[in-house]
BAMI-840210 format. One record per residue: residue number from 1; x, y, z of N, C-alpha, C in turn; chain. Coordinates in nm, 2 decimals. Layout:
BEGIN
KETI   i   n.xx   n.yy   n.zz  ca.xx  ca.yy  ca.zz   c.xx   c.yy   c.zz ch
KETI NUM      X      Y      Z      X      Y      Z      X      Y      Z  A
...
This chain:
BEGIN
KETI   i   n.xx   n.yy   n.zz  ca.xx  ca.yy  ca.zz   c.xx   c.yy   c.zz ch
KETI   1   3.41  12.24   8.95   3.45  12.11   8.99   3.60  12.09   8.99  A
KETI   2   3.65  12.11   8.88   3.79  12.12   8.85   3.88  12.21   9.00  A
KETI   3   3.82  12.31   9.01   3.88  12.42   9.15   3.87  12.34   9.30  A
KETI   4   3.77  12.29   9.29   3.77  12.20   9.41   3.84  12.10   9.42  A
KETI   5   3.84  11.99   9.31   3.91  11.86   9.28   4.06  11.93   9.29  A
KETI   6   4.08  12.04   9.27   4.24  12.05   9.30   4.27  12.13   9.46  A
KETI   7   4.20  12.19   9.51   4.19  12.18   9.61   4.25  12.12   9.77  A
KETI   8   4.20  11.98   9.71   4.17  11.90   9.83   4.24  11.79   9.79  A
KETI   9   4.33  11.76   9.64   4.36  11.60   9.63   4.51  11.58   9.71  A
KETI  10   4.53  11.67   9.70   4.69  11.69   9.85   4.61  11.64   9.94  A
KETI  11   4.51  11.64   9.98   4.50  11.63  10.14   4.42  11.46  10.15  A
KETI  12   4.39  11.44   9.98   4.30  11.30  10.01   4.41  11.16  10.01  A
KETI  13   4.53  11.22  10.00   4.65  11.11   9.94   4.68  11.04  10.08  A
KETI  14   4.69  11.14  10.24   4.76  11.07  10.31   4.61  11.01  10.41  A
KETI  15   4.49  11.03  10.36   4.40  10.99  10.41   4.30  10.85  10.34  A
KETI  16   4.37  10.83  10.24   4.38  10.74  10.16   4.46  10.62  10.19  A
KETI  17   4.57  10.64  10.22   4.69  10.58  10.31   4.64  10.49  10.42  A
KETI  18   4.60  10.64  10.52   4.54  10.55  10.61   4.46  10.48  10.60  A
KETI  19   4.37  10.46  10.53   4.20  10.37  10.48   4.27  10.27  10.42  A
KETI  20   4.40  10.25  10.38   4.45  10.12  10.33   4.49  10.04  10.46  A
KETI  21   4.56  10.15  10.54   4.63  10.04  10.66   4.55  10.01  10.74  A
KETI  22   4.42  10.09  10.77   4.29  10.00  10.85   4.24   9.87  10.77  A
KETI  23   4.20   9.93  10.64   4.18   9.84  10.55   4.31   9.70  10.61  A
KETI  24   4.42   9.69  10.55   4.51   9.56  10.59   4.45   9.55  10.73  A
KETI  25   4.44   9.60  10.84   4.48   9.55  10.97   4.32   9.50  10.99  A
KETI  26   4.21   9.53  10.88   4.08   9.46  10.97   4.04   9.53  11.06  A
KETI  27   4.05   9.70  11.09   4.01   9.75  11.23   3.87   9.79  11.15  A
KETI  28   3.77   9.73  11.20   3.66   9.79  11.13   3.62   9.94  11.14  A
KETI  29   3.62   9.95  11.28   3.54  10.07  11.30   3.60  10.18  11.25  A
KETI  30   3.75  10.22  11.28   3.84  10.30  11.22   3.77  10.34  11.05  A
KETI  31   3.81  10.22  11.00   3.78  10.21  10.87   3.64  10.26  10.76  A
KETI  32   3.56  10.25  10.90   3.42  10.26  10.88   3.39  10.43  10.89  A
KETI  33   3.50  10.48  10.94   3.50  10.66  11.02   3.58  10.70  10.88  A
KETI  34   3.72  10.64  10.85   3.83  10.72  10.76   3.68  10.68  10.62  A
KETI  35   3.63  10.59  10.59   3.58  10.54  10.44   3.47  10.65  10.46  A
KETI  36   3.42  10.70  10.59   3.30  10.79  10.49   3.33  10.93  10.52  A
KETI  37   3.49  10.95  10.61   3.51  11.04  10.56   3.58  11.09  10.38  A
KETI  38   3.60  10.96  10.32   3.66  10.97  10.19   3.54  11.02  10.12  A
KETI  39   3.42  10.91  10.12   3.27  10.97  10.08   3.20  11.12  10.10  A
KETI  40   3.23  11.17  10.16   3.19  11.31  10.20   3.31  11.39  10.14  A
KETI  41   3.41  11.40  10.10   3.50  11.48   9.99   3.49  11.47   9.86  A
KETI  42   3.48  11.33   9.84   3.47  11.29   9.67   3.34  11.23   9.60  A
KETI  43   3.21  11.26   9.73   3.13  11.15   9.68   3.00  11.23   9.58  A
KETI  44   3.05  11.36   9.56   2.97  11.41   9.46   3.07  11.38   9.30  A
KETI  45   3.17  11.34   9.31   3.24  11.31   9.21   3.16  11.21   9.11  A
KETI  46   3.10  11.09   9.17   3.01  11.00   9.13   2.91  11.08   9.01  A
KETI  47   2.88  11.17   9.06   2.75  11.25   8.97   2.80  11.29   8.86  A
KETI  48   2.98  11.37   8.84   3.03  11.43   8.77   3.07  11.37   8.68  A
KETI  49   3.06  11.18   8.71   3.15  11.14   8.55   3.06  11.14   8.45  A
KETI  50   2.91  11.10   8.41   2.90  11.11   8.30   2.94  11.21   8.23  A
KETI  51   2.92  11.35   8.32   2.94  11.46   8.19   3.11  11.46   8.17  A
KETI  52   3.16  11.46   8.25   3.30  11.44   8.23   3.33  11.37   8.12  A
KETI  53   3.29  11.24   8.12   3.33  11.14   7.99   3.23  11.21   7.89  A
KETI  54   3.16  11.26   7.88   3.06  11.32   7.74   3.14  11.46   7.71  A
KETI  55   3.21  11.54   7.84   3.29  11.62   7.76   3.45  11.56   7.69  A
KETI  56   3.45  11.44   7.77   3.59  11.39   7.72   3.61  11.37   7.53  A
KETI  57   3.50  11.34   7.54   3.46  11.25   7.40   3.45  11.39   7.35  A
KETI  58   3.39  11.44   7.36   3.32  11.59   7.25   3.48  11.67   7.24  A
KETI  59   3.54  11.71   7.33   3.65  11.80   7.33   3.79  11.78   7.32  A
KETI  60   3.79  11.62   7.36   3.92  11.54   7.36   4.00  11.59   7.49  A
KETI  61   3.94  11.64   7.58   3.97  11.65   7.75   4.02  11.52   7.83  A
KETI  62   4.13  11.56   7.87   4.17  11.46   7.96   4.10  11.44   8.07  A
KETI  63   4.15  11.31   8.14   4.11  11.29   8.26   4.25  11.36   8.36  A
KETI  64   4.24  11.48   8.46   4.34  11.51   8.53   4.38  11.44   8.66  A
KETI  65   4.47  11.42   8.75   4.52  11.35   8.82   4.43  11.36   8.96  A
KETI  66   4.38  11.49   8.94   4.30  11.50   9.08   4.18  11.46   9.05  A
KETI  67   4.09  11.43   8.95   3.99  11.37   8.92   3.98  11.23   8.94  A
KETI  68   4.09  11.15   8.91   4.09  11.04   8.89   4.13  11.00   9.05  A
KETI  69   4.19  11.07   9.08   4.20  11.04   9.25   4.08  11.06   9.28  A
KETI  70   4.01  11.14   9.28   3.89  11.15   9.35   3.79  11.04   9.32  A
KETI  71   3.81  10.97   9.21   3.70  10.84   9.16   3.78  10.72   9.31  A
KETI  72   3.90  10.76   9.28   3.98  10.61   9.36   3.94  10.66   9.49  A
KETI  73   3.93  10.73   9.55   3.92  10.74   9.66   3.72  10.69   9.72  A
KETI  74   3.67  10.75   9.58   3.50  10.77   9.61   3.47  10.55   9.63  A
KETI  75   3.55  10.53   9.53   3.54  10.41   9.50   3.59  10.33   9.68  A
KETI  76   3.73  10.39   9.69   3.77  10.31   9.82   3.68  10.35   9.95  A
KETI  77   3.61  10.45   9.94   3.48  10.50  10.02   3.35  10.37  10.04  A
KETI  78   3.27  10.36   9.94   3.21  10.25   9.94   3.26  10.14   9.94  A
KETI  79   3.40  10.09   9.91   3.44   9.92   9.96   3.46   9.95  10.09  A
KETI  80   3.51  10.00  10.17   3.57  10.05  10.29   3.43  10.03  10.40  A
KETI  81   3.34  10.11  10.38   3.21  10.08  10.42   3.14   9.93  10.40  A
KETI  82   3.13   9.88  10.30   3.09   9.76  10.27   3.14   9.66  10.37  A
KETI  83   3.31   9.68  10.35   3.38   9.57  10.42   3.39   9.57  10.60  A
KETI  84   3.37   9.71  10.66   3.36   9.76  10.78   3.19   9.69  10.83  A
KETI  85   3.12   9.71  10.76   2.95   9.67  10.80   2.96   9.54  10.80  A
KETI  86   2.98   9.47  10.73   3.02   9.30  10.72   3.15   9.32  10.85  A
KETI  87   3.22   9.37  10.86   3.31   9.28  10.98   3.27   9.30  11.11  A
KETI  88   3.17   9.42  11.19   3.12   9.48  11.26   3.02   9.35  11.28  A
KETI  89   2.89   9.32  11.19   2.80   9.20  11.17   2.86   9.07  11.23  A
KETI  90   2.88   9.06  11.36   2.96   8.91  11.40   2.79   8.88  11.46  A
KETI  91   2.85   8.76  11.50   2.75   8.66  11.57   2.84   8.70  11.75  A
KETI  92   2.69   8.67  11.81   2.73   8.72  11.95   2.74   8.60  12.05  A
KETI  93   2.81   8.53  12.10   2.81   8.41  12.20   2.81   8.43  12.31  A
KETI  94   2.65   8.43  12.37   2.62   8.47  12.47   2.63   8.40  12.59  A
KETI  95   2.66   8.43  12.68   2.74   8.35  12.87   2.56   8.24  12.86  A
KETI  96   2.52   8.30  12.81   2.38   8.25  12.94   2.31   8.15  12.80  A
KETI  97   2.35   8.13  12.71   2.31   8.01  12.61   2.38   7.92  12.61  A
KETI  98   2.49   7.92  12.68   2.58   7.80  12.68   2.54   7.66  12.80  A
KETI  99   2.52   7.55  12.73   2.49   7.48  12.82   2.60   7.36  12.84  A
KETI 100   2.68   7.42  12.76   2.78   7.28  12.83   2.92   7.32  12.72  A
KETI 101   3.02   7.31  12.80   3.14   7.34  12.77   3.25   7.24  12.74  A
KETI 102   3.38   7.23  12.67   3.46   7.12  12.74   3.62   7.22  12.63  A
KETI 103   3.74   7.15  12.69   3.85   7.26  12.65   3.93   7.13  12.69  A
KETI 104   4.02   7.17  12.58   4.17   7.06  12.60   4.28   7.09  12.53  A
KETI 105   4.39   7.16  12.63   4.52   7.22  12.57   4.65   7.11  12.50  A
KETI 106   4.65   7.13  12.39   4.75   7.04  12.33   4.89   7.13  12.38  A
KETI 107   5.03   7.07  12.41   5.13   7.12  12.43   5.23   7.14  12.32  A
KETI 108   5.24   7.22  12.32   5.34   7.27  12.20   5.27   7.28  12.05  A
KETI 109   5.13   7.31  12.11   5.06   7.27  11.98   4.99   7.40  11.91  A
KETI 110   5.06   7.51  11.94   5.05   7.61  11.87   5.09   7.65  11.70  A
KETI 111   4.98   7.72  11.65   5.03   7.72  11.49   4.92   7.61  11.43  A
KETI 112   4.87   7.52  11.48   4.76   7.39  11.47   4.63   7.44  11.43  A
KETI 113   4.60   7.53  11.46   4.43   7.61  11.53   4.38   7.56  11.38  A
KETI 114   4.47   7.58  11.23   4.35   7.57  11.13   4.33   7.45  11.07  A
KETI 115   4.49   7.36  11.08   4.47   7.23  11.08   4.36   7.15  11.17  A
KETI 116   4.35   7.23  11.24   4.24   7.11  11.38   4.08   7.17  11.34  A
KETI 117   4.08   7.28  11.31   3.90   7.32  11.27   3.91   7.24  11.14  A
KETI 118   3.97   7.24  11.04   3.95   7.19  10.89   3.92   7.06  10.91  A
KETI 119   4.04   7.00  11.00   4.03   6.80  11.03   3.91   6.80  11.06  A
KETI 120   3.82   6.87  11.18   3.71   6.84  11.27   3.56   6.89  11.14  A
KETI 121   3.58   6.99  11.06   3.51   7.02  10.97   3.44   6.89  10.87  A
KETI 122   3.57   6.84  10.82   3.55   6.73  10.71   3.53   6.61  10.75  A
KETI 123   3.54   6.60  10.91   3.51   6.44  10.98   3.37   6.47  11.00  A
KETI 124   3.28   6.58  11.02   3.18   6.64  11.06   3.09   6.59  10.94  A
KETI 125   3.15   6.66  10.84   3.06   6.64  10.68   3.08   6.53  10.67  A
KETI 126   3.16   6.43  10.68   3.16   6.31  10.63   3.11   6.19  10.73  A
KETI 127   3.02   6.25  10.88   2.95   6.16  10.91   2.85   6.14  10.91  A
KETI 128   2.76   6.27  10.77   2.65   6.29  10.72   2.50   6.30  10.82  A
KETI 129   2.56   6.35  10.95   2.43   6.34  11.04   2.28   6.43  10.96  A
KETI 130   2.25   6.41  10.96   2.06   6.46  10.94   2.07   6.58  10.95  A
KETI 131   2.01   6.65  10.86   2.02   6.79  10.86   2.15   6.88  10.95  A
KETI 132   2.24   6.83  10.99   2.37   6.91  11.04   2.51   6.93  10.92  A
KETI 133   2.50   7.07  10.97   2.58   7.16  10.84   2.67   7.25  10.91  A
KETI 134   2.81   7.29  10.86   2.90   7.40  10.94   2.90   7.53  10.88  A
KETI 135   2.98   7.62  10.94   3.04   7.73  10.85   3.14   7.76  10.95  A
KETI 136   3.19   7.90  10.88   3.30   7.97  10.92   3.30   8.12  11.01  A
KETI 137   3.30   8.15  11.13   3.27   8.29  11.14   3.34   8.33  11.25  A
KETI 138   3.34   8.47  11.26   3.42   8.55  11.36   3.31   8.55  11.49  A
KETI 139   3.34   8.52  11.60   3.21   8.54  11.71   3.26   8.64  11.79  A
KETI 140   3.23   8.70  11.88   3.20   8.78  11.95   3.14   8.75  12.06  A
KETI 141   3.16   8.80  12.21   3.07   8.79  12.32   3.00   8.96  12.33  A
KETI 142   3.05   9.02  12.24   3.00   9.14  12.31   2.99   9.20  12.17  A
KETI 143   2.92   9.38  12.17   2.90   9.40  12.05   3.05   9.49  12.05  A
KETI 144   3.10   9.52  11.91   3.23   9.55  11.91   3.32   9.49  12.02  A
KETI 145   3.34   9.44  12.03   3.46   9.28  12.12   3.56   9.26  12.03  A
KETI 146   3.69   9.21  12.10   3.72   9.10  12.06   3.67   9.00  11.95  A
KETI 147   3.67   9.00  11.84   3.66   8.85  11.77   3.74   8.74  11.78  A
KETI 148   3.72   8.63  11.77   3.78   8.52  11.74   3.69   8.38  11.63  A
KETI 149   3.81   8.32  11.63   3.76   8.27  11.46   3.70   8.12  11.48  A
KETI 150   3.60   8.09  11.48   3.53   7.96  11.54   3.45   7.90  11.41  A
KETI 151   3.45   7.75  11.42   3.38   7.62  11.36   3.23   7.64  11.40  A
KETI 152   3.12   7.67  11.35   2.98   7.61  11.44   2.91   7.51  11.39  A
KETI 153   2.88   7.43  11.44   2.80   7.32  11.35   2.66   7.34  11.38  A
KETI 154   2.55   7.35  11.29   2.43   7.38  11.31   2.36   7.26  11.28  A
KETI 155   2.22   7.24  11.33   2.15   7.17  11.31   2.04   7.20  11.24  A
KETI 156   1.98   7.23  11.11   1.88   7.25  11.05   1.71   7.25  11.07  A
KETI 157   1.73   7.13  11.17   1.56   7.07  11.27   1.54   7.13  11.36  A
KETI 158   1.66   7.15  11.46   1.69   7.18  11.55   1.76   7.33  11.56  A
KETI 159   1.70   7.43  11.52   1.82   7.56  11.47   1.88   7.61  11.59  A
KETI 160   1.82   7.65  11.72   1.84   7.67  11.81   1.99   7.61  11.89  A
KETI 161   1.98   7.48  11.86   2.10   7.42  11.92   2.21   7.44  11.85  A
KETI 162   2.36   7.46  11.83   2.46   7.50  11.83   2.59   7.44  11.86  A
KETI 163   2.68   7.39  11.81   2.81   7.40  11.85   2.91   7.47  11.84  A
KETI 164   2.96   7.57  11.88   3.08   7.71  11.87   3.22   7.58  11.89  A
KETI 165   3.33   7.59  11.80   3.43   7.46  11.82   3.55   7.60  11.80  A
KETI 166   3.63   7.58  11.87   3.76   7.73  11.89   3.88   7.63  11.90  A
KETI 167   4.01   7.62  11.79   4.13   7.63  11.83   4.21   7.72  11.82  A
KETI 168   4.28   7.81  11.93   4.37   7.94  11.93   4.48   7.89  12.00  A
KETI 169   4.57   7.98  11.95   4.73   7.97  12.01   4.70   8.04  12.18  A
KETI 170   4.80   7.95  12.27   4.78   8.01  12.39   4.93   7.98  12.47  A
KETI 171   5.04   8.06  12.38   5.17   8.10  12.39   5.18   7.93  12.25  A
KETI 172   5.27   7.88  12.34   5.39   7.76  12.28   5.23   7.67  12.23  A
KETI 173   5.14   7.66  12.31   5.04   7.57  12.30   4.89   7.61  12.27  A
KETI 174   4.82   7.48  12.23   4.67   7.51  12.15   4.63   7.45  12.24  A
KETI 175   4.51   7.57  12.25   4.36   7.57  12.34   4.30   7.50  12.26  A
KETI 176   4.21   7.45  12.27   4.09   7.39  12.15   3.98   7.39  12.28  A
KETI 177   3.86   7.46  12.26   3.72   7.43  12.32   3.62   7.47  12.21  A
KETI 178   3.50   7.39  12.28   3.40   7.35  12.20   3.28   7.43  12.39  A
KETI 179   3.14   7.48  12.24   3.08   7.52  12.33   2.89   7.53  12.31  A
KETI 180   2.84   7.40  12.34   2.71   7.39  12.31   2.63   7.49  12.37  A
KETI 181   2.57   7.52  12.29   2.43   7.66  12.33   2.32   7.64  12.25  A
KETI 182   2.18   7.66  12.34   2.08   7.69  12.31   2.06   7.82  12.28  A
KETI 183   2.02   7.89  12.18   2.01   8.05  12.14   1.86   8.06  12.09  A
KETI 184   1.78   8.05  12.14   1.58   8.10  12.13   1.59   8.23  12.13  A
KETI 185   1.55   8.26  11.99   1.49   8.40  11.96   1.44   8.48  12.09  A
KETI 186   1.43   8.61  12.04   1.46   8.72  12.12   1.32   8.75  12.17  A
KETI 187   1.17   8.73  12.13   1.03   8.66  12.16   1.01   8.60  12.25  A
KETI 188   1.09   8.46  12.20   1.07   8.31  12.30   1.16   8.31  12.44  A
KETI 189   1.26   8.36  12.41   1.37   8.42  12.52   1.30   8.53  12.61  A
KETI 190   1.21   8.61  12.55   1.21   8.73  12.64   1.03   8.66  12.75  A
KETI 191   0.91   8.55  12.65   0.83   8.53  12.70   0.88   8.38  12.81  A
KETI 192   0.99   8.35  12.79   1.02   8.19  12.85   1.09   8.27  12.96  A
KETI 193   1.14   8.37  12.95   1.22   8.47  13.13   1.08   8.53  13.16  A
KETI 194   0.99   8.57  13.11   0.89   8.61  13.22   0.77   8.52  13.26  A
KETI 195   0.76   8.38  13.17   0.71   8.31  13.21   0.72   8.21  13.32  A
KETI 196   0.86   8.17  13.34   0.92   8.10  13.40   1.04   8.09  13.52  A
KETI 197   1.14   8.24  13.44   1.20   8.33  13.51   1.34   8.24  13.44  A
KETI 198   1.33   8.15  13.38   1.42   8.11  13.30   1.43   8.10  13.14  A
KETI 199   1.52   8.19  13.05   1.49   8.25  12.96   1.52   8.12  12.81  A
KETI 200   1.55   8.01  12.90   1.61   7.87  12.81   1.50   7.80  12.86  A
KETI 201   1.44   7.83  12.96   1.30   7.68  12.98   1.25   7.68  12.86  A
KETI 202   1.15   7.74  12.81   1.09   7.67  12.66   1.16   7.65  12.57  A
KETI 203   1.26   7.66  12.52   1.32   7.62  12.43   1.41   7.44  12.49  A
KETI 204   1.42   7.43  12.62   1.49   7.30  12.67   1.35   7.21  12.67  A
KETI 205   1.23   7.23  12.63   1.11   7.17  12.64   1.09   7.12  12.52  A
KETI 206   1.17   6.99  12.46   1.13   6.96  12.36   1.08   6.78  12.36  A
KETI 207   1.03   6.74  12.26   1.01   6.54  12.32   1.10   6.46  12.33  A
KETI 208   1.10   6.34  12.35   1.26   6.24  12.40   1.29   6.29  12.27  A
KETI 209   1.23   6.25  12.17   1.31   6.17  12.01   1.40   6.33  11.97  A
KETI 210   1.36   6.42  12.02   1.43   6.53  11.98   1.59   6.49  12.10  A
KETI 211   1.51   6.55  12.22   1.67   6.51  12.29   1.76   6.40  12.27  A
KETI 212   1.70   6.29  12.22   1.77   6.22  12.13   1.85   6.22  12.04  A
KETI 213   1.82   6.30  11.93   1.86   6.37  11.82   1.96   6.48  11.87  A
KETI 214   1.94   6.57  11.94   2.04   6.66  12.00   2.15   6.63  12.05  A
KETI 215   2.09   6.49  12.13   2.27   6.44  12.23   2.29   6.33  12.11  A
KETI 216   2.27   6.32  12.00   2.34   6.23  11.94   2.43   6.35  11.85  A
KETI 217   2.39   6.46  11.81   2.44   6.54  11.73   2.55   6.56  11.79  A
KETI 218   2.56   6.63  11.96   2.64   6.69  12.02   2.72   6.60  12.07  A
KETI 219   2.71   6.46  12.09   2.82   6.33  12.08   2.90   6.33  11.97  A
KETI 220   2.82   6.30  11.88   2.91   6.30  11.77   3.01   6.40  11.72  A
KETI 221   2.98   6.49  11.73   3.07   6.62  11.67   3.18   6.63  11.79  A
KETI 222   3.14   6.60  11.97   3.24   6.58  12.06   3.37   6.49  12.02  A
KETI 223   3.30   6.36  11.93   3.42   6.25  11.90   3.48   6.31  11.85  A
KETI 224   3.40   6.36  11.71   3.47   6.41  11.60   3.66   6.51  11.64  A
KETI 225   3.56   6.61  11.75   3.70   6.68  11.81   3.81   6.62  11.84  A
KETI 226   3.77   6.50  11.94   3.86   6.39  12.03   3.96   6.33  11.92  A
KETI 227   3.90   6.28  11.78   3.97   6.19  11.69   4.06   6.29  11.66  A
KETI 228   4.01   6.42  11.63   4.12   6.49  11.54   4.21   6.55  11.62  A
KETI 229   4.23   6.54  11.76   4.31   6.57  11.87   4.38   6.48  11.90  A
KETI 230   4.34   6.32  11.84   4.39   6.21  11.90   4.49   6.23  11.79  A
KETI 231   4.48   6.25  11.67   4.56   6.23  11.54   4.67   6.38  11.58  A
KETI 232   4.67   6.47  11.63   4.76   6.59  11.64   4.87   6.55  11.74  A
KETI 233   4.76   6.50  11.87   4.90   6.42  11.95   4.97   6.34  11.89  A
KETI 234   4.93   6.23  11.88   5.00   6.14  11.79   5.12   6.16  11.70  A
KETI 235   5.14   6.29  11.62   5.17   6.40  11.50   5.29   6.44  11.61  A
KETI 236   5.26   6.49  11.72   5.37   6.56  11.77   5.41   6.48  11.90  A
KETI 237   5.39   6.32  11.92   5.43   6.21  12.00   5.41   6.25  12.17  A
KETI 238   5.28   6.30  12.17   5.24   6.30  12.30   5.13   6.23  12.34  A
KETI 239   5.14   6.23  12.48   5.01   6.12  12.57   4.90   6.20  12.56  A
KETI 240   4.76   6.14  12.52   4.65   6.19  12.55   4.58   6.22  12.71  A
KETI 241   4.69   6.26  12.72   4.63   6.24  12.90   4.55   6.35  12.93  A
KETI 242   4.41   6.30  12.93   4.31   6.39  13.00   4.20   6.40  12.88  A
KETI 243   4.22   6.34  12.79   4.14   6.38  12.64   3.97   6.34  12.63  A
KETI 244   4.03   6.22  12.73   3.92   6.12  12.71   3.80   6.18  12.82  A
KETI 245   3.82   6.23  12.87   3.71   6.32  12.98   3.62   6.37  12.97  A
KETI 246   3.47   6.33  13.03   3.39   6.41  12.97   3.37   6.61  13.04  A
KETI 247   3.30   6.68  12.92   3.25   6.76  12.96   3.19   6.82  13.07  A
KETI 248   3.21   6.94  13.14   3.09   6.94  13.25   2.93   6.91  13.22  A
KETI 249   2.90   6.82  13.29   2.75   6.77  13.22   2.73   6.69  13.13  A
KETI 250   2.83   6.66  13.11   2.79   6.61  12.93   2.75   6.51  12.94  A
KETI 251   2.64   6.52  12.83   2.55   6.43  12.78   2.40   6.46  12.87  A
KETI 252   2.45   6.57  12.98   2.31   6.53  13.11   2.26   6.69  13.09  A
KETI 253   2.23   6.74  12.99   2.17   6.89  12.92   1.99   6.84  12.98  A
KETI 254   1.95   6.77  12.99   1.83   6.71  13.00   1.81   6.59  13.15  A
């Protein structure tokens, strides 16, 4: 054990390095290649500590440098994996579940993106709609894509229906769009495209009191945007010109 652990700990130092700088920069996949190459050097080390520490105690044996590297590294092996599988796991925002879109560039309003999701977040919670709840997540259109960092407001009754809410820097100035989608399971999607040839018909088949409930949701969370867009301009003494506009479609999903 000892012959091997000295071996190879020269070589696990500047590969360790790297698994930090993937690590900092977030590049999953990298990270997810260098972490199990760390596991495949040091990950029988795992098996070695009990007796290690039973000879430590019995003989008064140190722990040596290349041992303890090899724990640090076995250890940065499985966070490294952990953290890579979790960043990989995005949510996918598919072209063809979107049913209605709307975007409005604030000018000079770059640097804003977390101030405007948090405002729209807490006006959201605090207008206590019926089972509607947010979170926080990286989306994706594609698998390994691009991420970017979006608001969704869900509806608990309603789980299918969706709001994706995005403000990103876009040079000097903030984009902000918002993006309602129906998302029907992979089942209901796959029997509503061969039954219909449209893979959103049954899931858009619901009774008035529901479409009711949906365009009151998806109004509401629209103001919500509008107000805290209205309060940014205001912030940086510009005209809302164009704010007030509706969405393509909006409100006519039905």
């Amino acid at each position: 054990m000892a012959q091997f652990l000295a071996g190879i700990y020269l070589a696990l130092i500047p590969v360790l390095v790297v698994w930090g700088y993937f690590f900092y920069k977030q590049w999953d996949i990298p990270l997810l290649i260098v972490s199990g190459l760390l596991l495949l050097f040091t990950g029988e080390v795992v098996f070695e500590i009990p007796r290690f520490v039973s000879l430590s105690i019995s003989y008064g044996l140190k722990f040596d440098f290349s041992f303890v590297l090899a724990i640090v590294c076995t250890v940065a092996g499985i966070w490294g994996i952990i953290r890579s599988v979790k960043g990989l796991m995005v949510t996918i925002l598919r072209s063809d579940a979107v049913l209605d879109r709307w975007n409005y560039v604030v000018k000079q309003g770059a640097g804003r993106g977390d101030f405007v999701l948090g405002t729209i977040e807490r006006a959201i919670i605090d207008t206590r709609m019926p089972g509607v709840g947010t979170r926080r997540e990286q989306i994706a259109i594609e698998l390994f894509g691009e991420k970017r960092p979006f608001l969704i407001v869900l509806n608990t009754k309603y789980k299918e229906y969706k709001m994706y809410i995005n403000a990103r820097d876009f040079g000097v100035d903030l984009d902000v769009s918002w993006y309602f989608t129906a998302s029907p399971r992979f089942l209901k999607r796959t029997l509503s495209r061969h039954a219909t040839g449209d893979p959103q018909d049954l899931t858009m088949r619901v009774s008035l009191f529901a479409q009711q409930d949906i365009s009151a949701f998806k109004s509401i969370t629209h103001d919500r945007v509008k107000q805290t867009l209205d309060m940014l301009l205001e912030e940086l003494n510009l005209e809302p010109s164009g704010l007030n506009t509706g969405s393509r479609g909006f409100l006519s999903v039905w």
